[in-house]
C-alpha positions in Angstrom: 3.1 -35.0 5.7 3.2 -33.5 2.0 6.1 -30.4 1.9 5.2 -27.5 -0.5 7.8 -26.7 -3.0 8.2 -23.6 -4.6 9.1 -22.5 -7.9 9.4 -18.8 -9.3 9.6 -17.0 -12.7 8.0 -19.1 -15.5 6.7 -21.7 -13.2 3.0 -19.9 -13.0 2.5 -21.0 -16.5 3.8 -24.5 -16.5 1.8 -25.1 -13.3 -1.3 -23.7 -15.2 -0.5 -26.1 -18.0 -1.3 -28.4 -15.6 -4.6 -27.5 -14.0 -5.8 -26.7 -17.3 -8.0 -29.7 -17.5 -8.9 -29.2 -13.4 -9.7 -25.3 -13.1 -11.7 -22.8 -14.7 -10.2 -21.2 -17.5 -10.4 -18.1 -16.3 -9.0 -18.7 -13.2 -6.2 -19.7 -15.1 -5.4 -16.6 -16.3 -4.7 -15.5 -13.4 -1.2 -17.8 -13.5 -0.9 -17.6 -17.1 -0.5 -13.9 -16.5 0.8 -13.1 -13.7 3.5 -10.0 -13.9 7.1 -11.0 -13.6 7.8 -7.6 -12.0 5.4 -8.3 -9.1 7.5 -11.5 -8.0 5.3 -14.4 -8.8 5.5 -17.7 -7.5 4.4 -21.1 -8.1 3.9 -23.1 -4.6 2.8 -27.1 -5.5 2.3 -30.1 -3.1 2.4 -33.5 -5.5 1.6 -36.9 -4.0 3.8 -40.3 -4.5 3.2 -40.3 -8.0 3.9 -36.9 -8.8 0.2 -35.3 -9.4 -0.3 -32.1 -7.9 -2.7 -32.4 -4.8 -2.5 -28.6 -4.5 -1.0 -25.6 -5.9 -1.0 -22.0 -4.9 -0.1 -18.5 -6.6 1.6 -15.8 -4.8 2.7 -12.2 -5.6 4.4 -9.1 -3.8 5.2 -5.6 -4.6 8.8 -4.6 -4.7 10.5 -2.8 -2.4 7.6 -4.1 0.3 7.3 -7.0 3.2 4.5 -8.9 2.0 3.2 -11.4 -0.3 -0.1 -12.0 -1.5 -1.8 -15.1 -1.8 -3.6 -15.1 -5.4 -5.1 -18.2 -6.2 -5.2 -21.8 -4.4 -6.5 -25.4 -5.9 -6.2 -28.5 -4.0 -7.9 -31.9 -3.8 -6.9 -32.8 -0.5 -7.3 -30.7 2.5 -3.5 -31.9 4.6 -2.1 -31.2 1.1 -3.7 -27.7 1.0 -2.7 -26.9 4.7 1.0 -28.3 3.9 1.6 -25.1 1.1 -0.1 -22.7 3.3 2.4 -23.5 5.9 5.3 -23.6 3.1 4.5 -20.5 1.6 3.9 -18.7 5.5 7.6 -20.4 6.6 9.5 -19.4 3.6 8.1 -15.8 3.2 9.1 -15.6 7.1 12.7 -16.9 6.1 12.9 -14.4 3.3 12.1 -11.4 5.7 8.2 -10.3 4.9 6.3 -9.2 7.9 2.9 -10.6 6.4 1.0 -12.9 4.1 -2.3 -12.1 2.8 -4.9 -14.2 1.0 -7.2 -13.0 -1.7 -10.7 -15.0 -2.1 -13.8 -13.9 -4.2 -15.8 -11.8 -1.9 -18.2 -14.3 0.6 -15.9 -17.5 -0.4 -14.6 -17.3 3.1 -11.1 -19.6 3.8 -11.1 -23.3 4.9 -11.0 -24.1 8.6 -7.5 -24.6 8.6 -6.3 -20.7 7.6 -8.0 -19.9 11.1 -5.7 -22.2 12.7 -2.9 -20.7 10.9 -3.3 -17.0 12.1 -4.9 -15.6 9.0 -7.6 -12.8 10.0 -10.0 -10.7 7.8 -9.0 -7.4 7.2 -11.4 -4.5 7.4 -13.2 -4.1 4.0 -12.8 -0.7 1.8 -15.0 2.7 1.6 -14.5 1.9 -2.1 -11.5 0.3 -4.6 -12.1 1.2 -7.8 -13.4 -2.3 -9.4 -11.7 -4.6 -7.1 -14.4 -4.8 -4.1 -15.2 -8.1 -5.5 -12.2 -9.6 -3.0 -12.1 -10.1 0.6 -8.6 -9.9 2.3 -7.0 -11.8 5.0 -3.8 -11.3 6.4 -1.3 -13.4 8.7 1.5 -10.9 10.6 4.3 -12.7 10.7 5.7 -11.1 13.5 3.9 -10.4 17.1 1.5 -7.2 16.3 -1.6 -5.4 18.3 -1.7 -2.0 16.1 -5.3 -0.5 15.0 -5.9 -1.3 11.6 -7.1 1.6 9.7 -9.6 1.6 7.1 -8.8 1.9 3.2 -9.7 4.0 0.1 -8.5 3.7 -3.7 -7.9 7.4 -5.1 -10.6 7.5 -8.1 -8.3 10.0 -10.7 -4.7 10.1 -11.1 -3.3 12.5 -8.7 -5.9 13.0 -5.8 -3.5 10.5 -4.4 -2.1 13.6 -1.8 -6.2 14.0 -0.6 -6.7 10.3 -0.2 -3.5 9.8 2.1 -4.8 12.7 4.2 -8.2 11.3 4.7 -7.3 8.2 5.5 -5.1 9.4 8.2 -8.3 12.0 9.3 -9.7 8.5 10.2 -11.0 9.0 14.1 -10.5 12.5 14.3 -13.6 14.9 15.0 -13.4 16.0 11.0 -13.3 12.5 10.0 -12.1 11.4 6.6 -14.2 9.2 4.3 -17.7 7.9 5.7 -19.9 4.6 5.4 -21.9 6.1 2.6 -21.6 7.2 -1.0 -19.9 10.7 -0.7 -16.4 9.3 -1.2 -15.8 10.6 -4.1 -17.1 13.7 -3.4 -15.1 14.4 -0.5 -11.9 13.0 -2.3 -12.0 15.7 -4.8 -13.1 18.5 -2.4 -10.0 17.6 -0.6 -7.7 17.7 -3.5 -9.1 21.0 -4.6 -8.4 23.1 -1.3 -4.9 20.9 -1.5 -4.1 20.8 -5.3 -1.4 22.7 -6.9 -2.9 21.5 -9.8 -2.2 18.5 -10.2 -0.3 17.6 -7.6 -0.3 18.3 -4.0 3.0 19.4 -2.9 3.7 19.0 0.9 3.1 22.2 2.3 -0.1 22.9 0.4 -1.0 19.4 1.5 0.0 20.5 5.5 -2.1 23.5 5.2 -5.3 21.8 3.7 -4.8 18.7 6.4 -4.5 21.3 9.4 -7.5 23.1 8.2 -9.5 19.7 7.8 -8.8 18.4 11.2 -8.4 21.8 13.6 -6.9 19.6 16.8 -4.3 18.5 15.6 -0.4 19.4 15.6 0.9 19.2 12.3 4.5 19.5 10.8 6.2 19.6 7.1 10.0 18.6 6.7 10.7 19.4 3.0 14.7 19.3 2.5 14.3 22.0 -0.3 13.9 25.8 -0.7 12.2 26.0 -3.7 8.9 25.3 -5.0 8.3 21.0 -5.0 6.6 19.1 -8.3 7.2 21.8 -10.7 9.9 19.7 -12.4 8.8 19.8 -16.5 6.9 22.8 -15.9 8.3 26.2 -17.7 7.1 29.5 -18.1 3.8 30.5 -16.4 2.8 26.7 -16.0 5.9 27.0 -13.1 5.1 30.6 -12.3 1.7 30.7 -11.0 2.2 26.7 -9.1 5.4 28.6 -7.3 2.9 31.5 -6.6 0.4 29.3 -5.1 3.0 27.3 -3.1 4.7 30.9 -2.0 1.3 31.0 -0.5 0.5 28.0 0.9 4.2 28.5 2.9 2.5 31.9 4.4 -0.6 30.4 5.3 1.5 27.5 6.9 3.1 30.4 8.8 -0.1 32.0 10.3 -1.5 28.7 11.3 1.8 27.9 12.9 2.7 24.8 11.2 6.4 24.2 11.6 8.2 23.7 8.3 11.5 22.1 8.4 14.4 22.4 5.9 16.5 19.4 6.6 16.6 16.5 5.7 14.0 14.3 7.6 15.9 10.8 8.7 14.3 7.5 8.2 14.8 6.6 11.4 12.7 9.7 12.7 10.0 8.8 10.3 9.7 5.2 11.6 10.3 6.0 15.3 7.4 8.6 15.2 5.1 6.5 14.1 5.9 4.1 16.2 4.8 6.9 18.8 1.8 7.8 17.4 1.8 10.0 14.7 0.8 9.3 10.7 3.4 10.0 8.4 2.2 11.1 4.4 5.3 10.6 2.5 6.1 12.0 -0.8 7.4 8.8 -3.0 8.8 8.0 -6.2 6.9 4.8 -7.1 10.1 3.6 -9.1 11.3 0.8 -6.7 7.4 -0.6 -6.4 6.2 -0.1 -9.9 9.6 0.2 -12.1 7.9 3.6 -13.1 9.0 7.2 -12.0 6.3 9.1 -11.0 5.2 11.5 -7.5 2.9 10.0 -5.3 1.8 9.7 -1.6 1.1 7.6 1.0 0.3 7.2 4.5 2.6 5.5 7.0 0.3 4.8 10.4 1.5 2.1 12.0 5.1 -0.1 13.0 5.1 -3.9 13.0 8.2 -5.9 13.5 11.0 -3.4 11.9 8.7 -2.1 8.9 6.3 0.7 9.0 2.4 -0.4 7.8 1.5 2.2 5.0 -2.1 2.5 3.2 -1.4 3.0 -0.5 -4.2 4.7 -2.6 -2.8 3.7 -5.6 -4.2 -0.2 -6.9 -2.4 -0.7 -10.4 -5.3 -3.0 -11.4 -3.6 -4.1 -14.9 -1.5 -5.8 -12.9 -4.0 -7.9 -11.0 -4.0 -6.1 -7.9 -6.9 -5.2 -5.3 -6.9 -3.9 -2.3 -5.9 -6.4 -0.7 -1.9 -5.4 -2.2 -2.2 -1.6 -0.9 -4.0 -2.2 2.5 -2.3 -2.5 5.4 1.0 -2.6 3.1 4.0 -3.4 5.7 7.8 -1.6 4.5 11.1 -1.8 5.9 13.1 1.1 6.3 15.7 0.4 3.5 13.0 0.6 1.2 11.9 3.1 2.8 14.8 5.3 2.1 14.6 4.3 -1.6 10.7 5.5 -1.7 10.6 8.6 0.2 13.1 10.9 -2.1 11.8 12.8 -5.5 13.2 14.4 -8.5 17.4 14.4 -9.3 17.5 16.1 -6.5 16.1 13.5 -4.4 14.4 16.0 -1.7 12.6 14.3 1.1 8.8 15.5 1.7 6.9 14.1 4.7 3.8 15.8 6.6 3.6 14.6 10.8 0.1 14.7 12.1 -0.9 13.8 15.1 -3.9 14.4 17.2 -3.5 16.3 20.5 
């Protein structure tokens, strides 16, 4: 039986240097390219002689538990199942709770993925250029949570309104639909949420309890001040405090519980574990290598890590939907994610339906 080897770093492009004559060119770019931030790795199987029979390219956020499976060539089929089953074992040794695989959309996998546990994942209400891809996905630990379905924000901070309709998913309100409205209700969202541009947690709380009516809904924001105004000055800050002063007394009439400690991680993972969807104010530093605000939506637990629907797809990177669907996390990345600013406050919204 062949035995896949791995190789990280450069290895993508020496590996390409030798498909080149075998594979498309533009495939090729695909390992030529691939970004040494997202943790790329060669996988080869070679024969007696040392050609390669087949040869696979995988990447994986930081700070998650999964890797994706880019790109695989192969000439003979036991060769082909051999790396699968290399790159499933090792990415199980080195503590990911899932392996996808990325095709062309309608390419479909060989018989053997099916054998290996790989499943088709639910396909997007839109994602921004990269709906070209199918996804499949192989838990490598024991899982039977609902899988929920997936939208890429459209604008660069209606990230807040996406997270929130994703998790309105099921409920009598709904969130995004089977039809061509997406964007329109995106941006509705964020404009009944925005403190312009960003939607700070309470404001998010208030606009999410209004969107969904039956359900009970809770902010834990470990800070007394106004959230996301950092760089702001002058009226800029003035008038976003005003509105969030606001959004903490409409909070109050509706009866949504605000909390002023410091959520624990712990809390966050067991209550989704009990039901609840957790939108979590991030710093996408330990993902991307980039400060910046964002959210996301925690909605499920599967081994030790929480499953999380990113709306954010950094495309320039070669990712689809297939990275930020169904994204599992563990908790010590966790903690690194869910913190903003200096001050690194700690803003999560609980919903959950009653």
């Amino acid at each position: 039986m062949p035995t896949a080897l791995r190789a990280c770093a450069v290895a993508p492009i020496d590996v390409a240097a030798e498909l080149v004559d075998l594979v498309d060119p533009d495939r090729l770019e695909r390992w030529r390219h691939a970004p040494a931030a997202y943790r790329p790795c060669a996988w080869i199987v070679r024969d007696e002689a040392g050609t390669i029979q087949a040869a696979a390219l995988t990447s994986g956020r930081p700070a998650t538990s999964a890797i994706k499976i880019r790109d695989v060539w192969w000439t003979d089929d036991d060769a082909a199942r051999a790396l699968i089953e290399g790159v499933c074992a090792q990415s199980a040794t080195d503590g990911d709770v899932a392996v996808k695989w990325e095709v062309p959309a309608g390419e479909g996998l060989p018989a053997f993925a099916d054998e290996l546990g790989f499943i088709a994942m639910r396909r997007p209400w839109a994602a921004v250029g990269t709906e070209q891809f199918d996804g499949y996905v192989r838990w490598l630990v024991p899982t039977t949570h609902q899988e929920r379905g997936y939208y890429a924000q459209t604008t660069l901070f209606t990230c807040g309104a996406v997270a929130a309709l994703i998790a309105a998913e099921g409920s009598a309100a709904g969130g995004f639909a089977d039809d061509q409205s997406h964007r329109d209700v995106e941006v509705g969202f964020w404009r009944r949420a925005s403190n312009y541009p960003a939607c700070e947690p309470i404001g998010l709380a208030v606009a999410l309890h209004e969107h969904l009516r039956d359900a009970r809904i809770e902010v834990a924001l470990d800070t007394e001040g106004p959230a996301l105004l950092e760089g702001f000055e002058g009226f800029d800050h003035s008038f976003r405090a005003e509105l969030q002063a606001d959004s903490l007394r409409q909070a109050g009439e509706s009866g949504i519980p605000v909390r002023r400690d410091r959520v624990a991680i712990a809390e966050i993972v067991e209550r989704v574990e009990g039901g609840e969807q957790a939108l979590l104010l991030i710093d996408e530093e330990p993902m991307h290598g980039e400060t910046g605000p964002h959210w996301i939506v925690a909605h499920a637990r599967v081994g030790d890590a929480l499953v999380v629907e990113d709306p954010w797809i950094n495309v320039d990177t070669g990712e689809t939907w297939v990275d930020t669907h169904e994204l599992p996390v563990r908790p010590d990345d966790l903690d690194r994610l869910v913190r903003w600013s200096d001050e690194a406050y700690r803003g999560v919204v609980f919903a959950k339906a009653v």
